[in-house]
C-alpha positions in Angstrom: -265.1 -78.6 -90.7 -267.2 -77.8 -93.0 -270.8 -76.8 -92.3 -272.8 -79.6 -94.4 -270.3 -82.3 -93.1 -269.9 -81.5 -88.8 -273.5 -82.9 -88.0 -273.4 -86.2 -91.0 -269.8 -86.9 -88.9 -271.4 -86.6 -85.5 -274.4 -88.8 -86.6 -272.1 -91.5 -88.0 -270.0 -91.9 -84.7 -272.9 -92.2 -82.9 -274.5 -94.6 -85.2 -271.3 -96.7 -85.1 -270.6 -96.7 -81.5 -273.7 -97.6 -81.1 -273.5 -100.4 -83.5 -270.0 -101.7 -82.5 -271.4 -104.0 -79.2 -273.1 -106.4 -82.2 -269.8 -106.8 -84.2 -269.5 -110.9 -84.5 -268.9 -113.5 -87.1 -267.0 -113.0 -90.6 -267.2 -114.3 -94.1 -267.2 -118.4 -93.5 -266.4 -120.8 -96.6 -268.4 -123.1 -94.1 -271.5 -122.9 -95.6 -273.8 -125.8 -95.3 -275.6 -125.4 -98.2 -275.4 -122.2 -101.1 -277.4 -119.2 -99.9 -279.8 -117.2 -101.3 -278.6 -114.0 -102.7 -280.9 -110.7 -102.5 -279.5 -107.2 -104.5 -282.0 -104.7 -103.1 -281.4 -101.8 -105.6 -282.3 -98.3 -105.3 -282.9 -96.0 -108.3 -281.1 -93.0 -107.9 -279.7 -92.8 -103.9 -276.6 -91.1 -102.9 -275.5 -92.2 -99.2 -278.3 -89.7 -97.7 -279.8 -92.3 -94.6 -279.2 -92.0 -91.4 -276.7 -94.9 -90.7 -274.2 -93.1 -93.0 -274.8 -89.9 -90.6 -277.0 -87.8 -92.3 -279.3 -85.7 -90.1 -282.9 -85.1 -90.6 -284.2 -88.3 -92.7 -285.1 -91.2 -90.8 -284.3 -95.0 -92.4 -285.0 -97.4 -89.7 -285.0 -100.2 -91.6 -281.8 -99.4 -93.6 -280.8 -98.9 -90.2 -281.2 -102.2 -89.3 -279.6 -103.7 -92.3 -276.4 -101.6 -91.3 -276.4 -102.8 -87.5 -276.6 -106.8 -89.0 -274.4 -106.5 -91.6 -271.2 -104.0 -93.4 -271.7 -100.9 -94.2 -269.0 -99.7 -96.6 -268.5 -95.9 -97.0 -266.5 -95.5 -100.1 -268.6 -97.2 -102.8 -269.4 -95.9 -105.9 -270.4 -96.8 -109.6 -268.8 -96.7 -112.8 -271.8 -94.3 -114.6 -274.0 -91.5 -113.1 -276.7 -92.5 -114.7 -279.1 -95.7 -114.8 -279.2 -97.9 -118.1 -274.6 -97.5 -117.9 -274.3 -98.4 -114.6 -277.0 -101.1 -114.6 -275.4 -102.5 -117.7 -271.7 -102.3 -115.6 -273.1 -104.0 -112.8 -274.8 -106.7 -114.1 -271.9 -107.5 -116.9 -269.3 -106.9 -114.7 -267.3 -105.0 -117.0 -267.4 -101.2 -117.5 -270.1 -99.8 -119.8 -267.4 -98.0 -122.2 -265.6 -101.6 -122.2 -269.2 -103.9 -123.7 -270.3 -100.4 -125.8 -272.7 -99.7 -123.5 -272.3 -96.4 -122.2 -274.6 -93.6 -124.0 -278.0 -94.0 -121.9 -280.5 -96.2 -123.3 -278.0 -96.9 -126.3 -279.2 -96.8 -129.8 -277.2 -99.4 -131.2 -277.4 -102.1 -128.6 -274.5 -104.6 -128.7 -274.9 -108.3 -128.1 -272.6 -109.6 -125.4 -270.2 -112.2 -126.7 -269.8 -115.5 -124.7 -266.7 -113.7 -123.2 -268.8 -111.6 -121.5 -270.9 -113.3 -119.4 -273.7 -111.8 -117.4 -273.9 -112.4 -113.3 -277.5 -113.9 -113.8 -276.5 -116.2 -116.4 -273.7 -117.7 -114.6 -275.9 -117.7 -111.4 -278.3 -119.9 -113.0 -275.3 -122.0 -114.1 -274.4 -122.9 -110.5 -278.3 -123.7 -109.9 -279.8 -121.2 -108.4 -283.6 -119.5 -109.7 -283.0 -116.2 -110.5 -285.8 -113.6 -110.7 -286.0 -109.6 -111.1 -289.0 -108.0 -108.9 -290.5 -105.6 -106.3 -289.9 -108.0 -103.5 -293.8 -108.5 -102.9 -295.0 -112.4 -103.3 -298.0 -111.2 -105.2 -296.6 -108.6 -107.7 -296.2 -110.0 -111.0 -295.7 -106.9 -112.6 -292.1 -106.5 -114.6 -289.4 -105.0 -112.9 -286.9 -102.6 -114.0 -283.6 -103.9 -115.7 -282.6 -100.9 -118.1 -279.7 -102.3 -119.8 -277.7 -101.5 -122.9 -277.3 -104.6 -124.4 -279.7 -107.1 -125.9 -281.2 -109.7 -123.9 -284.2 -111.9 -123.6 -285.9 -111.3 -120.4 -287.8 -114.5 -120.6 -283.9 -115.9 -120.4 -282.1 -113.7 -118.4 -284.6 -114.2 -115.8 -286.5 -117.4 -114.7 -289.1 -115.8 -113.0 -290.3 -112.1 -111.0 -290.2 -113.9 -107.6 -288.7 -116.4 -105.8 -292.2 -117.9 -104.7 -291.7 -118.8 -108.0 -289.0 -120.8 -108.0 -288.7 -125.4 -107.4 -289.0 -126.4 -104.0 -285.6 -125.8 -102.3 -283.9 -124.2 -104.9 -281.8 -121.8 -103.6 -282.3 -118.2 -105.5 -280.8 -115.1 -106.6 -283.2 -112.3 -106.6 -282.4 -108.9 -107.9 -285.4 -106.3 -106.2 -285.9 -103.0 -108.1 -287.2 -100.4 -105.7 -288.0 -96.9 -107.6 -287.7 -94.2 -104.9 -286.1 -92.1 -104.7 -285.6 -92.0 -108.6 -288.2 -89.0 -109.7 -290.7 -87.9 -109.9 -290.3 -87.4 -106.3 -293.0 -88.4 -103.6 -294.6 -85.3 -102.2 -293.4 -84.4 -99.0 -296.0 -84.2 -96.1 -293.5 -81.7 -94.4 -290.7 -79.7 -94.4 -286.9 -81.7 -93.7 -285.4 -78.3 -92.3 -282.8 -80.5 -90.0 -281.7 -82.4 -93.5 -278.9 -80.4 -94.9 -278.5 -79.2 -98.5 -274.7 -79.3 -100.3 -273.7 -75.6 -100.4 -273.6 -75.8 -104.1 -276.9 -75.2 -104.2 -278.5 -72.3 -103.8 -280.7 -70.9 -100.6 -284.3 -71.2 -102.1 -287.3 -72.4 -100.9 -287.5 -74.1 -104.6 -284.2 -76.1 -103.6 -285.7 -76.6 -99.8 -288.6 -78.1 -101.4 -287.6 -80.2 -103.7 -285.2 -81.7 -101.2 -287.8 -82.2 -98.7 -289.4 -84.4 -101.7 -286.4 -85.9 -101.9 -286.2 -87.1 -98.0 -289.6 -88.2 -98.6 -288.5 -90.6 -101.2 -286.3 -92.1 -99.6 -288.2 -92.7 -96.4 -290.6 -94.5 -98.8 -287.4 -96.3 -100.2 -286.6 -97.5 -96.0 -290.3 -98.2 -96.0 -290.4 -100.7 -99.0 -286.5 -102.1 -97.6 -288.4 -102.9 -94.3 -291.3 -105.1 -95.6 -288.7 -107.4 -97.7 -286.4 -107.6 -94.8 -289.7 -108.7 -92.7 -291.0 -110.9 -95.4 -287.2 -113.2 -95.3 -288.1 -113.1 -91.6 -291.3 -114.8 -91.9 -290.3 -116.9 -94.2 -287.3 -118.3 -92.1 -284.6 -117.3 -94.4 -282.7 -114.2 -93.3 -280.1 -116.8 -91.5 -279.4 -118.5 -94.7 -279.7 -114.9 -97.8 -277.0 -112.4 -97.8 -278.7 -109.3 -98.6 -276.5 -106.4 -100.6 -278.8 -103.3 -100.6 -277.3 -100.7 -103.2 -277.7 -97.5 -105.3 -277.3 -97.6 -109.0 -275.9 -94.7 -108.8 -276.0 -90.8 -106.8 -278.6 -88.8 -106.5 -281.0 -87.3 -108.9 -280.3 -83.7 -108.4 -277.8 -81.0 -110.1 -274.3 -81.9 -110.0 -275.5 -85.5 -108.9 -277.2 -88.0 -111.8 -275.5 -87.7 -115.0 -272.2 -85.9 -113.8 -268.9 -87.1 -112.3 -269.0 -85.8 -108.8 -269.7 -87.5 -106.1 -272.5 -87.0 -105.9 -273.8 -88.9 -109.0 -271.5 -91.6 -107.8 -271.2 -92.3 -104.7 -273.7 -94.7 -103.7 -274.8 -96.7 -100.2 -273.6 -100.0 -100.3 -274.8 -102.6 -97.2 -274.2 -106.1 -97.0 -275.9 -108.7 -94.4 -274.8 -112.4 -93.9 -275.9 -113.4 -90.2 -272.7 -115.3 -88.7 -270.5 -114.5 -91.9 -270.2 -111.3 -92.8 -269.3 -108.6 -89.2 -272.4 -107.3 -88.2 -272.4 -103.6 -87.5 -268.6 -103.4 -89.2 -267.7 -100.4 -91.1 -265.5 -100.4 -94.2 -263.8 -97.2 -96.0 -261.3 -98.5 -98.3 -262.6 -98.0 -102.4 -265.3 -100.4 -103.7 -267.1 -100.6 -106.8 -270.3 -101.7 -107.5 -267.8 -103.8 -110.2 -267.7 -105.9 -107.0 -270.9 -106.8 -107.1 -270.7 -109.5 -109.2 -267.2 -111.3 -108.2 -268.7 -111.2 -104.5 -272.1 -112.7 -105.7 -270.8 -115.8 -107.6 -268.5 -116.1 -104.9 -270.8 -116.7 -102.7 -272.6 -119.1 -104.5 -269.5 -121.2 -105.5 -270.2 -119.9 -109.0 -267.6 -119.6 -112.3 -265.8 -116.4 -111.5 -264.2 -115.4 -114.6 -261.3 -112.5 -115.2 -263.1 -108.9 -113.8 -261.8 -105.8 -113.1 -263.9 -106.0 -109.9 -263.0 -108.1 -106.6 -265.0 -109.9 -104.1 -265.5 -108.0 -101.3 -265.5 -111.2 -98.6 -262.1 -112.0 -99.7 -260.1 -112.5 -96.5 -257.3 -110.7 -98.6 -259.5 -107.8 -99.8 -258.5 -104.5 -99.1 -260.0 -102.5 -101.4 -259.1 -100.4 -104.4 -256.6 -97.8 -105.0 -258.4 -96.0 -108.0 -261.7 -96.4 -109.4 -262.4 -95.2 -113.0 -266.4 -94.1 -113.9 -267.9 -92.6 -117.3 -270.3 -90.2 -118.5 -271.1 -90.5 -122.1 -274.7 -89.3 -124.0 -277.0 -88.6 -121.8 -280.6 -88.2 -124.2 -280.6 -85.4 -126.0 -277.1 -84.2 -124.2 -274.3 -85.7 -126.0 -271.0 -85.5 -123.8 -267.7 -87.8 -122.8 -266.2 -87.5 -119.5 -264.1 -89.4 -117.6 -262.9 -89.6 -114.3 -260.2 -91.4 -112.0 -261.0 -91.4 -108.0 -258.0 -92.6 -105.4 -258.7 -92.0 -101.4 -258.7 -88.5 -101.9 -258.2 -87.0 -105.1 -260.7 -86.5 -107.9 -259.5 -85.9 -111.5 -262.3 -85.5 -114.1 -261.2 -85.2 -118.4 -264.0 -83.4 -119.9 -263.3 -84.2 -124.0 -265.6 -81.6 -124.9 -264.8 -78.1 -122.7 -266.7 -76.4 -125.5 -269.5 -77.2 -123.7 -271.1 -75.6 -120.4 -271.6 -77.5 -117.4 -275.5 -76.9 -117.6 -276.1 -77.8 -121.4 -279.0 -78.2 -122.3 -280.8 -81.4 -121.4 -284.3 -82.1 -121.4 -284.5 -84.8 -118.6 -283.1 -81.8 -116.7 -285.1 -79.4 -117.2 -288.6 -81.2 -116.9 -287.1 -82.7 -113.6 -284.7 -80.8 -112.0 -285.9 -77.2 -110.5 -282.8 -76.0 -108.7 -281.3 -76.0 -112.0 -283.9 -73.2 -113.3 -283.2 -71.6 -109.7 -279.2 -71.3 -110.4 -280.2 -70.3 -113.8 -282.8 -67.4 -112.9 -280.6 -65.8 -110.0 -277.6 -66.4 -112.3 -279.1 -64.0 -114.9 -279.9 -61.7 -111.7 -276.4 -61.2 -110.4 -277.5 -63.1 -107.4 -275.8 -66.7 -108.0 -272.1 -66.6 -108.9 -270.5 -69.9 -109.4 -267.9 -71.5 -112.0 -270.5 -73.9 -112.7 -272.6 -71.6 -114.5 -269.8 -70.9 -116.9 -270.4 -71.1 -120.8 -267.6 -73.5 -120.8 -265.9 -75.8 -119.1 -262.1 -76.5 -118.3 -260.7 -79.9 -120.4 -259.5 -81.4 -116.8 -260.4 -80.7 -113.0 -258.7 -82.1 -109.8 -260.3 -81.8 -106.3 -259.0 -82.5 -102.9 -261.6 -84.5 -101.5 -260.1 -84.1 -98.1 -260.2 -80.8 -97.6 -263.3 -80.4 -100.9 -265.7 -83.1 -100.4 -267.7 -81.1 -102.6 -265.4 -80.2 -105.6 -266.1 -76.6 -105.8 -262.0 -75.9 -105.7 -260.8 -76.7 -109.2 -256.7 -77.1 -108.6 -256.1 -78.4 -112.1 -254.6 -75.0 -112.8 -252.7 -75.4 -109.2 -248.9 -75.6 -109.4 -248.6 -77.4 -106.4 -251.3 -79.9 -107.6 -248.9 -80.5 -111.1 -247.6 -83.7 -110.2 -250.6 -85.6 -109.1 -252.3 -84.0 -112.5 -249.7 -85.2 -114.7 -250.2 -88.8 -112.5 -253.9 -89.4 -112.6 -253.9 -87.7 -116.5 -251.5 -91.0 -117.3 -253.7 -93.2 -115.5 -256.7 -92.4 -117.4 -255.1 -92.7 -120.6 -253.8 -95.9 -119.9 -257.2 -97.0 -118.4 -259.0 -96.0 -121.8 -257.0 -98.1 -123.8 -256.8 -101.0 -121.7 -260.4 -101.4 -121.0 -260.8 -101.1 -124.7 -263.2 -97.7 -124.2 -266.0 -97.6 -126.6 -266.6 -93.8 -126.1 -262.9 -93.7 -128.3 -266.1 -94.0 -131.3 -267.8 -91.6 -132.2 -271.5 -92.1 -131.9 -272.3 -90.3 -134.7 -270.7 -92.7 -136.8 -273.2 -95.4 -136.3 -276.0 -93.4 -135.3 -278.6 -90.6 -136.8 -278.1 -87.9 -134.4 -280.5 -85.7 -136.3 -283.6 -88.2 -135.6 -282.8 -89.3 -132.4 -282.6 -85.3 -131.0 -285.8 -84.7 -132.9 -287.6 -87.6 -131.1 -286.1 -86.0 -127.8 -287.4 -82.8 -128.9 -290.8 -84.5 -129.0 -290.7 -86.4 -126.1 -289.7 -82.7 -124.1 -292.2 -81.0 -126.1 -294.9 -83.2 -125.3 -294.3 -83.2 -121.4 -294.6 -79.6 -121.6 -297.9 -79.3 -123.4 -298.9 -81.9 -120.9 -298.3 -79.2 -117.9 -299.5 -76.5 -120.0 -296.5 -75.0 -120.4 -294.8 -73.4 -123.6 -291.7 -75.5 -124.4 -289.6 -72.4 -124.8 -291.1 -70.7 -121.8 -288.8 -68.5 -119.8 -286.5 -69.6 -116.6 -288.3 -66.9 -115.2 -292.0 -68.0 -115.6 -290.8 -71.5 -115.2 -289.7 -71.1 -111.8 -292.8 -69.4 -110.9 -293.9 -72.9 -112.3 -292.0 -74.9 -110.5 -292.9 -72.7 -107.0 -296.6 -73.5 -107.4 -295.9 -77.1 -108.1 -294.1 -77.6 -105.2 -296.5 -76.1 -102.9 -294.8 -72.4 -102.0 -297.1 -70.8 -103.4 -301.0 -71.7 -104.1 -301.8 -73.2 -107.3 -305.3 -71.2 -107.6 
């Protein structure tokens, strides 16, 4: 078993035993009157909280959420990266399917009326719809990030739902930002938390994950007080709550790439007395379910979706789930990737280029990746992913590789489910009617828009008082004193 995974699969069994004396009441189409609907949506979580096992990070209040309601296991989202998957999520349709898949798209497309969004057909069956922080006060503008064009003033009718007619039921989408960075400054050390074992052992990496627990006991923080405010309101019995991740984790080989771990996402969802409190599901969800379960709960149109709702008493999952990667700010790239139970096939349509291209978003916020880079050049960090370029397919075992470092696309044995899941893709780009098929050069002026990234990097860096072309080296001894291991005077 391997070394990460033994004390996250101890924890969970715990966690669910524990949890398994409160299992009662299912999904109902006996419901007096439509319920309010709450997406609590965290920007940038993988499934690092302790009611999906992992040690050394404490989440009470996600906790909490878990023991009430379903905690699904195998969820994930079609893009590794905010404005795709957002734009997935709220359309329903993948982001390479409405042209929405580069992040924060140049050319934004205008949905037809054949694509209808899950807030407009929400207010359709009634309800007030509002985009917030969850805080009855705040009337500052949420986060919505999406690659189409919109009218807020439209696609919302209001921030909160104190907002909203006496009575009216509501569908409230809250944006919390951890643990999306820049990171909350640890106020100690998460030694018990574990760190993947594609990262390297640094302090640098140990710090910046300890930052990173710290977020997202901020993130259970802010979950609590909404949970706590329904309470005192008197209308946890009547909301279902889906708390979520818009995609994995904001690390290397996590936001903007096709492992799991910029896909793989928490995914909870409370009813009390309809929904099995404390029940665990693994089959394959998307968070293209999302919006098929929300208007389903609501009695709302349901047009044709590639995603399912998840109350169904037929459901039973997925058996392949399908997620892009396409530009990526100044990091132009198309990848695509299929996902069954327990294989991982990824088609990278440019192998010319290395796993760590550069990309400015990474290197002002990620500092493992100057780590790898630095003991790379030392001799010190060996890996495949440090390669100058990159094979055009890979296949894990997810079984026996949870963490994909075991690339059997070469693998004889492995030939058959290559050829399988190769076919699968293709078909799947064609019949979702894949925008990434285009292009973006085509349409847009590549020159300007990496010049304006240029700036925007450059800028940041003056702003530290660093050089922008300042060594991996030096930067590391940056990134040290910046993260406390060694004293900024």
């Amino acid at each position: 078993m391997n070394h990460f995974l033994a004390p996250y699969r101890l924890a969970f069994f715990v966690f669910a035993s524990s949890v398994m004396m409160v299992l009662a009441g299912f999904h109902s189409s006996a419901v007096a009157a439509q319920p309010n609907v709450v997406w609590i949506i965290s920007d940038d979580l993988s499934p690092e909280l302790s009611c999906y096992g992992y040690p050394g990070v404490h989440t009470p209040n996600i906790d909490r959420l878990a023991t009430a309601g379903t905690r699904y296991t195998r969820a994930f989202s079609t893009a590794p990266v905010c404005s795709a998957s957002r734009t997935a999520f709220q359309t329903g349709q993948y982001q390479t399917t409405v042209g929405g898949h580069h992040h924060d798209t140049r050319v934004k497309p205008e949905l037809p009326d054949s694509t209808p969004t899950v807030t407009g057909l929400m207010q359709k069956a009634g309800y007030f719809v509002c985009n917030g922080r969850g805080i009855a006060d705040d009337r500052k503008t949420a986060k919505s990030h999406l690659n189409f064009v919109y009218k807020s003033s439209e696609f919302f009718d209001g921030i909160d739902w104190s907002q909203r007619p006496k009575d009216q039921p509501f569908f409230a989408q809250i944006q919390i930002k951890e643990p999306h960075r820049q990171f909350i400054s640890r106020d100690k050390e998460y030694n018990d938390a574990p760190i993947p074992p594609y990262y390297p052992d640094h302090p640098v990496t140990r710090a910046d994950w300890s930052n990173y627990m710290a977020s997202i006991e901020a993130l259970d923080r802010k979950v609590g007080a909404i949970l706590d405010r329904l309470d005192a309101e008197g209308l946890s019995d009547n909301t279902i709550v889906m708390f979520f991740g818009d995609h994995g984790r904001p690390h290397v080989r996590g936001k903007q790439w096709l492992y799991e771990g910029g896909l793989h996402v928490p995914l909870i969802i409370r009813w009390p007395g309809r929904v099995g409190a404390g029940a665990v599901k693994d089959q394959l969800t998307s968070l293209l379910d999302l919006m098929p379960t929300t208007l389903a709960v609501a009695g709302a149109e349901i047009p044709k979706l590639p995603g399912v709702d998840l109350l169904a008493a037929d459901w039973t999952g997925h058996e392949i789930l399908f997620a892009a990667r396409d530009r990526c700010g100044d990091a132009p790239d198309r990848i695509r990737s299929a996902r069954t139970k327990d294989l991982k096939y990824i088609r990278n349509f440019h192998p010319e280029l290395p796993y760590m291209q550069r990309s400015s978003y990474k290197k002002l916020s990620y500092p493992v990746e100057t780590v790898m880079k630095v003991l790379h050049a030392e001799g010190k960090w060996d890996s495949p992913f440090m390669a100058q370029t990159r094979p055009e397919e890979e296949l894990y075992d997810l079984k026996a590789d949870p963490f994909e470092m075991n690339n059997l696309a070469s693998d004889p044995q492995h030939a058959s489910a290559l050829a399988k899941l190769r076919s699968t893709v293709d078909k799947w780009i064609v019949s979702s009617d894949d925008h990434g098929r285009i292009d973006e050069s085509t349409f847009v002026d590549m020159k300007k828009l990496m010049a304006s990234k240029r700036k925007w990097y450059v800028n940041k860096m003056k702003s530290r008082g660093l050089d922008p072309d300042i060594s991996d080296a030096d930067y590391l001894k940056w990134w040290e004193t910046e993260l406390g291991i060694h004293d900024k005077n």
